[in-house]
N, C-alpha and C positions, 0 to 999 in steps of 0.2 A: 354290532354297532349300527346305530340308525343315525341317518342324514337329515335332518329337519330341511322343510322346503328355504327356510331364511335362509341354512347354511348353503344348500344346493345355489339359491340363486346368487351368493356372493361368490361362490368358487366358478362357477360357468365365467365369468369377464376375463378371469386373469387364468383360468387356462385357455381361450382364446385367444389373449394376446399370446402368451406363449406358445401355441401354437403357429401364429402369425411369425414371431419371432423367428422360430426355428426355421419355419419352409424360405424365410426371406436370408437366412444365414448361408442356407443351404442352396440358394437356387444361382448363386456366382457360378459358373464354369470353368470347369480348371485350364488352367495356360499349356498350350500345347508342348511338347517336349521335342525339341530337335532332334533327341534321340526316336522318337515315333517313326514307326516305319516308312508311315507315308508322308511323315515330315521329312526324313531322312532321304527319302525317292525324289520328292519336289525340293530339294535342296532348303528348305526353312532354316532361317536365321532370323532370331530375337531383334537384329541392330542389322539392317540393310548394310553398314558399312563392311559386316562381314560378310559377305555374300562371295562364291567362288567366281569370282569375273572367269577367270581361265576354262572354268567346268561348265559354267551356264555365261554360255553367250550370248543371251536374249537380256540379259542383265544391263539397263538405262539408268546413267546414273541421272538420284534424284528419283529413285522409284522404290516404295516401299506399300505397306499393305493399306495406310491412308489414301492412295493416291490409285489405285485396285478395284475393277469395278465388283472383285467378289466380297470385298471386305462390306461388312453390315454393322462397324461398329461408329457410335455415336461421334459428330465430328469435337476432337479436342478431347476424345477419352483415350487414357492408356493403352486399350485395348478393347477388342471387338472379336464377335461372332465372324468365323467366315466355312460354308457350304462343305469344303475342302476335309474340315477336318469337324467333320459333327458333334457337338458339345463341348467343344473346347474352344475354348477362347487364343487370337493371334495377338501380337503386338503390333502396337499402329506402327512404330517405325521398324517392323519385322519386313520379310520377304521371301519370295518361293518364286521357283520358274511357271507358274502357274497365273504370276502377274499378269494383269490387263490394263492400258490402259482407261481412266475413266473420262466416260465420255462428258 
């Protein structure tokens, strides 16, 4: 089977977008898991409101990973990038004894 240069140059746009498509599908990072080890070490919770007051005493209420100077995620997004836990994404009103305030 021969590819004529007409067919080649219509097929090259739309596997390009599809390509585009794919690496943009793909390039979210996954939500970390409280179960993760070193979610599990830094006591991480989804919902600050579950946070073990009694076990982490460094816990202010009114502090979750928005308010974080490691948190890197956009202000007013679900959820954000943070250093802690590499390629996984936290929840903004998530939390970990590894909190800081932001200055």
């Amino acid at each position: 089977m021969t590819t004529s240069r007409r067919q080649f140059i219509q097929i090259v746009p739309i596997a390009g977008a599809a390509l585009l498509a794919s690496r943009t599908a793909f390039a979210a990072d996954p939500m970390v898991d409280e179960k993760d080890p070193t979610a599990a070490a830094l006591g991480y919770v989804a919902d600050a409101a579950r946070a073990d007051k009694t076990k982490f005493k460094n816990f202010v209420a009114g502090s979750n990973c928005t308010t974080c100077q490691l948190y890197q995620g956009k202000p007013g997004a679900p959820s954000g990038p943070c250093p802690l836990f590499a390629g996984k994404q936290v929840a903004a009103k998530g939390w970990c004894s590894a909190w800081a305030k932001k200055a």
